[in-house]
N, C-alpha and C positions, 0 to 999 in steps of 0.2 A: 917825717911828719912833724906836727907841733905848730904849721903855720897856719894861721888863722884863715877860714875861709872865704874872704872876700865876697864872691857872687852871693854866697849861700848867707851871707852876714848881712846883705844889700837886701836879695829879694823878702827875708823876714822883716824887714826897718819899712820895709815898700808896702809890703802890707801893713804896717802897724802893728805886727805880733811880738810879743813879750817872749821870749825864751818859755817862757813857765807854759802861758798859752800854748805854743807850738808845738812844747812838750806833750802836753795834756790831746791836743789835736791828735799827733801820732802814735797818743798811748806808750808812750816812754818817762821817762823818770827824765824832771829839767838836768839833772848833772849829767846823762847818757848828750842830751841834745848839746850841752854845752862843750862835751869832751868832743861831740862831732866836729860842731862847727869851731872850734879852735885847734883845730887837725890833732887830735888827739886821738879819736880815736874815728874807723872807719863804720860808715852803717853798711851793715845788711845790703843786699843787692836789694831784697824787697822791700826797706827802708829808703833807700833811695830814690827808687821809683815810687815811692807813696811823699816822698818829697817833693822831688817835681812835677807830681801830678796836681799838688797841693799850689805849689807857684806857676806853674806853666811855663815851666824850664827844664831844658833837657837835662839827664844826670850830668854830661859833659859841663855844661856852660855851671852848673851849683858845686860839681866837685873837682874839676879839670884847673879853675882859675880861669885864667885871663884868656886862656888857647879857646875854651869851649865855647860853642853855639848854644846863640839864644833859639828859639822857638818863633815862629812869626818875628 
């Protein structure tokens, strides 16, 4: 772990949401959101799916990297 999440670093920049924001969205604490997405640490299964339900991206393609499928 430790490497930054690339998809999952894109689709929040895609929407325009601030860490802080996104945080606040998922009801997490910004340092929880940050240690996610800079592969620090892993979310919850049911964080993940409230992730990409959030972007309209599958867990694969936000946490997998470059392997995973988009959605549409």
């Amino acid at each position: 772990m430790g490497e930054k999440l690339r998809n999952l670093h894109k689709a929040r920049k895609k929407q325009e949401l601030t860490q802080e924001e996104l945080a606040m969205r998922l009801g997490i604490s910004r340092l929880k959101y940050l240690e996610i997405e800079n592969g620090y640490s892993e979310p919850k299964i049911s964080l993940a799916f409230k992730i990409s339900n959030l972007f309209g991206e599958t867990v694969e393609y936000l946490f997998k990297g470059e392997g995973g499928e988009r959605i549409g």
